[in-house]
N, C-alpha and C positions, 0 to 999 in steps of 0.2 A: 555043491549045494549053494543055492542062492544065500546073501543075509538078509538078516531076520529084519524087518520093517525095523526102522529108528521108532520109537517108544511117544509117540502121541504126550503134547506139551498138555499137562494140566493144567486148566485155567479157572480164573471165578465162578465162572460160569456152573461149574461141575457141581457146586455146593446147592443148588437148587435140585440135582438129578439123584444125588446121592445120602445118606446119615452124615449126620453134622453134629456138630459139640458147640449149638448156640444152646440150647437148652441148659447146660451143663455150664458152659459161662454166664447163664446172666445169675444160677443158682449162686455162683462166687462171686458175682458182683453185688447179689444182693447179702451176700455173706458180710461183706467187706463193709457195707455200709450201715449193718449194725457194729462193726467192728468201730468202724470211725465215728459212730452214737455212741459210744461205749464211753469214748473219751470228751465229745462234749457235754455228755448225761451225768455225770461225774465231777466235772471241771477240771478235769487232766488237759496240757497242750497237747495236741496232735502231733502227731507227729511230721507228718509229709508237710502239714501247714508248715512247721518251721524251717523243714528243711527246703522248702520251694521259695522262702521268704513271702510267703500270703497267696501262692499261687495259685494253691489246688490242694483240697484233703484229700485224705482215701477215699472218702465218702461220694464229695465232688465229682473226683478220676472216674468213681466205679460210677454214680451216674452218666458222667461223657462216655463211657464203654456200651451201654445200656445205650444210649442215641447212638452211637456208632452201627453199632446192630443194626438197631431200628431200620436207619437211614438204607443200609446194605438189604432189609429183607421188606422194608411197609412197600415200594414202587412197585416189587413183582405181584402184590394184592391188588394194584390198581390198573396195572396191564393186564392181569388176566379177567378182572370182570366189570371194569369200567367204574365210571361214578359213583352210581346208586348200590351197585352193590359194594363197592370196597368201603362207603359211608357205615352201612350194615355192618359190615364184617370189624369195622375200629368197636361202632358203639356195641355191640356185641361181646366183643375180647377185653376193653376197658372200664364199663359202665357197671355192670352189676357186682363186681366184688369190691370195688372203689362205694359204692351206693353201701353195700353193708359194711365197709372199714368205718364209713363218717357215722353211719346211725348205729355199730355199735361204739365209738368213740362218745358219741352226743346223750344217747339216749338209753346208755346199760353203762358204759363206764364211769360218764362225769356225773353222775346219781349217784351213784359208788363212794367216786372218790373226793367227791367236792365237801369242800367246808364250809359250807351253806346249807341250808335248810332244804332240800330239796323243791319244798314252793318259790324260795327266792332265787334257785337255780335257775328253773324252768320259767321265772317270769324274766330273766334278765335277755335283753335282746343278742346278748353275744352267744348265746347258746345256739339260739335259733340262724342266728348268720353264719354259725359253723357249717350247716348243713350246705352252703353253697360250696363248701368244695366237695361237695358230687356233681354240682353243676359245673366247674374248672374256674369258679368265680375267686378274685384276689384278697380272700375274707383272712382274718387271723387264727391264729393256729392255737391262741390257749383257749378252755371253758372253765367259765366263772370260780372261783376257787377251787382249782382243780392242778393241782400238784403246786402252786403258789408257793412252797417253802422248799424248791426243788430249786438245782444250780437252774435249769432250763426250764420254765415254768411250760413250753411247747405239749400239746398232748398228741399230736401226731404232725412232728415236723417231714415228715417222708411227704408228705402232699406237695410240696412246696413245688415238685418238675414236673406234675401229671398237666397242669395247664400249659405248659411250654411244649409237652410231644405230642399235645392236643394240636398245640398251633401250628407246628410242623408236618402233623397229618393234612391238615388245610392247603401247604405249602406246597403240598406233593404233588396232587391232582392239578394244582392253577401252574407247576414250569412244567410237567409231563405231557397236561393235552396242547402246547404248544409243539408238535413233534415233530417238526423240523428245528426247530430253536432247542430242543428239549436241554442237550447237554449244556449249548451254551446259556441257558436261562438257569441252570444248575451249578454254572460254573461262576458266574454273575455274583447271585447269590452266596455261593460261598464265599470268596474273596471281599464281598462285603461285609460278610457277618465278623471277618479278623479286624478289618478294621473299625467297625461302631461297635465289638468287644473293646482293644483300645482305647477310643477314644470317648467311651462314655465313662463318667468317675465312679468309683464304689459307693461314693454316697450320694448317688445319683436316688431322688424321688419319682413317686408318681408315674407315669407311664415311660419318664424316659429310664427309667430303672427296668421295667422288664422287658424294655425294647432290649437295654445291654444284658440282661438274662438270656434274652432265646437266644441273643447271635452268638454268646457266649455257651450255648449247647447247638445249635445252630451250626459252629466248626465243625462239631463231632457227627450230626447227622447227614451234613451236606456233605462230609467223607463219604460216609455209606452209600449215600448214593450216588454217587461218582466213582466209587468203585464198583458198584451195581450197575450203571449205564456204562462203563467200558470193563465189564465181568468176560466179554470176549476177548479182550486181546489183554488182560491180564496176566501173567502167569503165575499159579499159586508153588511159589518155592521157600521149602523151609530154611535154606542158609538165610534166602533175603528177608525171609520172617525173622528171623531171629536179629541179623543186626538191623533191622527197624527197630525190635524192640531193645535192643541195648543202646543204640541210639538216643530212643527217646527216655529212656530210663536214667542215663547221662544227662540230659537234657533237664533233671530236674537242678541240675547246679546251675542251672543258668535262668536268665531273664522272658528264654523262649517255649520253657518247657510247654505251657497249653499248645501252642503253634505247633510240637513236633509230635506231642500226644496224638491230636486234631489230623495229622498227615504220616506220616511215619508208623505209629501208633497204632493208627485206626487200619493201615493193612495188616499190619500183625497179628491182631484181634481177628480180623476176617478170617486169614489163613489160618490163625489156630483153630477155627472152626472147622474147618476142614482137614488139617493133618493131624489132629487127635486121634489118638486109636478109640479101637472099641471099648475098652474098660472106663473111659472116661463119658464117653456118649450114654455107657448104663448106667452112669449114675441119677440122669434125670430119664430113665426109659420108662417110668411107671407112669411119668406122669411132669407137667411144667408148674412148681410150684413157687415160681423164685417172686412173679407178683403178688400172687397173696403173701410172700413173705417183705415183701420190701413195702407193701398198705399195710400190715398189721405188728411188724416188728417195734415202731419206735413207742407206742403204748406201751407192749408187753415189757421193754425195756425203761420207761420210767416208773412203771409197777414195780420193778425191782429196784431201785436206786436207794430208797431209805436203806435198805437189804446191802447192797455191795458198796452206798457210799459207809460202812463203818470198815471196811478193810484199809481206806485211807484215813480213816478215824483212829485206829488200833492201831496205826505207825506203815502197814504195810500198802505201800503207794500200787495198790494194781486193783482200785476198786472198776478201774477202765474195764480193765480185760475178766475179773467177776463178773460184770454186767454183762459184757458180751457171749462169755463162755455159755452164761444161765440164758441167757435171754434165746442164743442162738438154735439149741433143741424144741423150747415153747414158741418160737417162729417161725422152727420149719411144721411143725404141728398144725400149729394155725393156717399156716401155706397149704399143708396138705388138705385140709379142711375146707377151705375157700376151692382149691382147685376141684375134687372130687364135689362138693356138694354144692359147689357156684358157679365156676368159672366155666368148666366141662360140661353142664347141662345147659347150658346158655348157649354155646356153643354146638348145640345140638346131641351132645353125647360124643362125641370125637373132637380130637384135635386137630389142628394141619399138622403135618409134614414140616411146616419151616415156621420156625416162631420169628417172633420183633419185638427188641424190649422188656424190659419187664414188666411193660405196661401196654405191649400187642405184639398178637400173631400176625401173620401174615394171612393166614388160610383163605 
């Protein structure tokens, strides 16, 4: 009897043909980053900040995970239908539940909750500049007396990365239709987003502050897509998954940790996506609600805060993880809400097959 064929190398590539567990990681990462508002909404240290020495919160991480994704799944939306439609298919997946997060934040919440009169709410110009971040514009994140006696005075600081994976949708299309250069205008890119990450300062202003923003999410996306442009000759293995991810996980005692997140990291994440089993892929099968939960979480959680900061008041130090526990059930609510009644009918009634982010599919 002859033997049996040698067993066909799994590679990146397969995660486009097959069920995947992105859905299911960006629900945890958008978990994590109420988890990591838990502790600035509060005024708890963070944790991972300390232990990175300023590196990266959870918060942070699980955003770079969230562009990791992206980077790995937005390209195959712009291969498969070109310019005009993969512009469609961003403002499509990102726009209209981002457009109800801001106008209920502006215009049903800060009414609510401000300590103002409602007429000198609504004539003060900072209310009305809120609404530019539905347009991805660099406006500020509080409304007019509106949580003002809070450690964070923020009323939806989760906005802060939708204009950055805005810019990197831009990014895609300008090194892709160069297609003979494509990898190396990808690879360019990235190598330079580590270094003007470096070398721009944290108290960097004005535009040179969100030049070092995007390159510093920028690492994470320009991963993805380099592991998306060589997805054929990858090969998806769990031992090598896993000491990437102990690796990088190590890595946070040191001075390189975003570096090895941004490479090491970011295959980890890929592969998880694809060597999850079934039980973990049904957790998000009904349905993608991790962006409506990561636009409407940090409201919901400074709505609770006079509420769980008295657990730090009463002596017991976990008003953090109070606020995230509560907050966590009422923001997958609201996820699910946004998803079925926003996000899904915008999208025509169906989903794709392969999401990006927790602020786009790919379909």
């Amino acid at each position: 009897m002859p033997p049996a064929p040698a067993a066909k190398p799994v590679r990146l590539s397969s995660l486009f043909d097959q069920p995947n567990g992105f859905d299911t990681i960006r629900l945890l990462a958008a978990s994590a980053v109420i988890l990591s508002h838990g502790f600035v909404l509060t005024g708890a240290p963070e944790p991972l900040d300390h232990l990175t020495g300023g590196q990266a919160t959870i918060g942070t991480l699980a955003v770079s995970a969230f562009f990791a994704i992206s980077g790995f799944l937005i390209p195959a939306s712009y291969d498969r239908g070109g310019i005009a439609r993969y512009a469609v298919k961003r403002a499509r997946r990102i726009l209209p539940a981002l457009v109800v997060a801001v106008l209920l934040c502006a215009m049903v919440l800060g009414p609510l909750a401000t300590q103002l009169p409602v007429g000198a709410y609504f004539a003060d110009p900072a209310t009305w500049r809120f609404l530019g971040h539905a347009l991805f514009l660099p406006v500020g994140y509080d409304l007019p007396g509106v949580f003002a006696d809070h450690p964070l005075s923020a009323v939806n600081g989760s906005l802060w990365s939708l204009k950055y994976e805005v810019a990197c949708y831009v990014l895609v299309p300008l090194a892709l239709m160069l297609a003979p250069l494509r990898k190396a205008a990808v690879i360019a890119a990235w190598l330079a987003s580590f270094a003007i990450a470096r070398l721009v300062p944290p108290d960097a202003g004005g535009a040179l502050y969100h030049l070092g923003q995007l390159a510093e999410l920028f690492r994470f996306f320009g991963a993805g897509m380099l592991l998306y442009l060589y997805r054929a000759q990858i090969r998806l293995r769990p031992a090598l998954a896993w000491l990437c991810l102990g690796v990088a996980g190590v890595g946070a005692l040191t001075p390189l940790f975003n570096e090895l997140a941004a490479t090491l990291g970011a295959y980890a994440l890929i592969a998880f996506a694809g060597l999850c089993g079934e039980r973990f892929r049904q957790v998000t099968a009904r349905g993608d609600i991790s962006y409506g939960v990561y636009v409407l979480a940090f409201p919901i959680q400074q709505l609770l805060v006079p509420a769980t900061l008295g657990f730090a008041m009463g002596g017991i130090v976990l008003g953090w993880l109070a606020n995230a526990l509560l907050a966590l059930p009422l923001a997958y609510a609201a996820g699910a809400l946004s998803w079925f009644l926003v996000e899904r009918p915008a999208l025509g009634g169906s989903a794709a097959r392969h999401g990006a982010g927790p602020l786009a599919r790919s379909g």
